[in-house]
N, C-alpha and C positions, 0 to 999 in steps of 0.2 A: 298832420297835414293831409288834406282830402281834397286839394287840388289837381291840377295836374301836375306840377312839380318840375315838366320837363322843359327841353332846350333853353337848360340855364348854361350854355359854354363856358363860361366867366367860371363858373363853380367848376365845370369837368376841368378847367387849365388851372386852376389853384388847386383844388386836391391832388390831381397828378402830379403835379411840380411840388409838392411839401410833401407828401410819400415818397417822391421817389427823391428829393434832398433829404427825408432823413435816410432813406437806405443805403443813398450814396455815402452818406458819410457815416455810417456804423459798417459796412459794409468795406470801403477804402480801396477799391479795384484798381489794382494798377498793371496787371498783366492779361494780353488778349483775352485769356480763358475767363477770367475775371470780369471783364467788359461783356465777353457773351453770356456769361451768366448773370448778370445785370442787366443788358439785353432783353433777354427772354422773363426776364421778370416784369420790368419796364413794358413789356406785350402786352402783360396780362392786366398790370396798374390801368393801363389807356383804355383796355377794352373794358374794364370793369367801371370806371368813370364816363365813359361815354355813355352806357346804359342808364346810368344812374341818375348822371341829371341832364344829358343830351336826348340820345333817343333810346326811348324803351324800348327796343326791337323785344325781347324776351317776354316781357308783358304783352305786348300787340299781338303778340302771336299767339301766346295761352288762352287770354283771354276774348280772343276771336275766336279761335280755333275749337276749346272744350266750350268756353261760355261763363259767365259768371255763376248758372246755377251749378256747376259741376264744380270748378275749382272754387270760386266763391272771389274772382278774382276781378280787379275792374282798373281801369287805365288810369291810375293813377300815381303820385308818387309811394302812398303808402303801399299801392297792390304789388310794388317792387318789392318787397320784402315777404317772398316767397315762401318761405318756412313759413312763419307766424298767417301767413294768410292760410297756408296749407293742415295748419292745427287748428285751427277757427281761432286767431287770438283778439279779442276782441279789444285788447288796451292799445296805447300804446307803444307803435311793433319796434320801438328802441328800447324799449324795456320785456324781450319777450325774449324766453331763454336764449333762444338759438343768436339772438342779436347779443347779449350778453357774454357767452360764451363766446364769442365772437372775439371778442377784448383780449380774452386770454390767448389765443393763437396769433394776434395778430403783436400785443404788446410781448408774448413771450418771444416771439417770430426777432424782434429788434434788438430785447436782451441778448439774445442766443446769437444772435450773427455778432453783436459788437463783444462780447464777453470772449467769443470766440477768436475775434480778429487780435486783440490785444496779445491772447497765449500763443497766438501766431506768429504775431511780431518777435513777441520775447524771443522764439525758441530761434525764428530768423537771425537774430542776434547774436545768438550764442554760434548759431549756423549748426543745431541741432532741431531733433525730431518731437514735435509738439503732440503730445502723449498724457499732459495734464489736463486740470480744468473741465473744460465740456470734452474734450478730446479723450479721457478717459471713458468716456461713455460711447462715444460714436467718434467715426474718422471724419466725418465732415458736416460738424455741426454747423459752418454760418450756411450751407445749402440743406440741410432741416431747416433755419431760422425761415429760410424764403417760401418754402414748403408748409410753414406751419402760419407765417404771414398769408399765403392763398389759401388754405385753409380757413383759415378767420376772414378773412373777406368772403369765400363760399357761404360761410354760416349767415352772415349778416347779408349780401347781397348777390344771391344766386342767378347767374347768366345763362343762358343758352351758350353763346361764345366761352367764357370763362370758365364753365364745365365742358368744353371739350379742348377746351387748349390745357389747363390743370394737368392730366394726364401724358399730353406732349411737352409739359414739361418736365413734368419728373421723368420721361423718358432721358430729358435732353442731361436735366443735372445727373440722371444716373453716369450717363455716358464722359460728362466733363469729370465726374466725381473719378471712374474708371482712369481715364486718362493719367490723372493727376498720381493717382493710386501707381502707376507705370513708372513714372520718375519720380517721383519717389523712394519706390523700393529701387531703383535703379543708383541711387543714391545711399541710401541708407540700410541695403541688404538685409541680412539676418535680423535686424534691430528691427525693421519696420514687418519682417514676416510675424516675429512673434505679437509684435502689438494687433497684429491687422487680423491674428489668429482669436483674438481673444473677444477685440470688439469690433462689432456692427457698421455696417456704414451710413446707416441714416437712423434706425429705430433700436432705439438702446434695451439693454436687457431689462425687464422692469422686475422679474421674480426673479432671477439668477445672477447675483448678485457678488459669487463668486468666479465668475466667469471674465470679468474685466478687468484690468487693471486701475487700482486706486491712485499708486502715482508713478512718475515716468520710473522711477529708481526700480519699478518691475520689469520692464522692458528691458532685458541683455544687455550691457553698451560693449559695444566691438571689443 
């Protein structure tokens, strides 16, 4: 596409509204914390669509600002896809690694939050402590799924805005992440020290692999 691409609304209120119904519903937020981290996510979906097929603020200002002989960059919709203009890619920049890799962070981003809601549920159920599944790797995999969903939209369509909010928001999920981590162990004591001792809260052991727990029956029960 070597158009201008942009002030398509129509397009920015249908991609936000189908991202953010499937997040909602892999996702299943039913408690305040839940809705603000939905929230905060829902931020970064608008801001990242508006750029995309509304206004290219990002673009406008690179490629005013350095120039197209510097970054090689030019107002269009394909000059939005900043990686691939920034490697010289000359194909098409939906097929250009970083747009590709992209795929993976954003489709793993949806497995991970919903795989993870499911062992949530169960353990609610039991009205026990959810220690299996992705939870044996990290304490709060469906906030990595959101985290690795921004991530993959970074890859594929890098913002001004959406690189500085990225950051405020892993601030924010660290902090609901903590919270939660509070009552929790306020609940579940001893049980949840040892789980919380062994694995990670967002980024899983990749080489130490005896350091986790494999499944909940490691974790102490009272």
């Amino acid at each position: 596409m070597d158009d201008y691409g942009y002030g398509l609304w129509f397009l920015v209120i249908i991609n936000t509204a189908v991202v953010l119904l499937f997040a909602v519903s892999f996702f299943h937020p039913s408690s305040k914390r839940d809705w603000r981290a939905f929230g905060t996510f829902s931020a970064f979906v608008i801001a990242l669509f508006t750029e995309m097929y509304g206004v290219p603020l990002t673009v406008y200002l690179l490629s005013g600002w350095l120039g197209g002989s510097v970054l090689g960059l030019d107002l269009t919709h394909d000059g939005g896809h900043l990686w691939a203009q920034l490697i010289g890619w000359e194909g098409d920049p939906h097929f250009s690694p970083f747009h590709l890799a992209s795929y993976v962070g954003i489709v793993g981003g949806f497995v991970m939050i919903s795989a993870a809601w499911r062992r949530l549920y169960e353990a609610a159920r039991r009205d026990d402590l959810a220690t299996d599944g992705l939870y044996a790797y990290v304490r709060h995999p469906q906030y990595a799924g959101f985290m690795a969903i921004m991530i993959g939209f970074l890859l594929q369509w890098p913002t001004i805005p959406t690189l500085v909010m990225f950051p405020a928001l892993v601030y924010v999920y660290r902090r609901l992440a903590m919270a939660e981590e509070r009552e929790t162990r306020a609940r579940f004591g001893e049980r949840w020290d040892a789980y919380a001792a062994v694995t990670p809260r967002f980024l899983p052991h990749l080489f130490d692999r005896s350091s986790r727990p494999s499944r909940p029956t490691e974790v102490p029960a009272p």
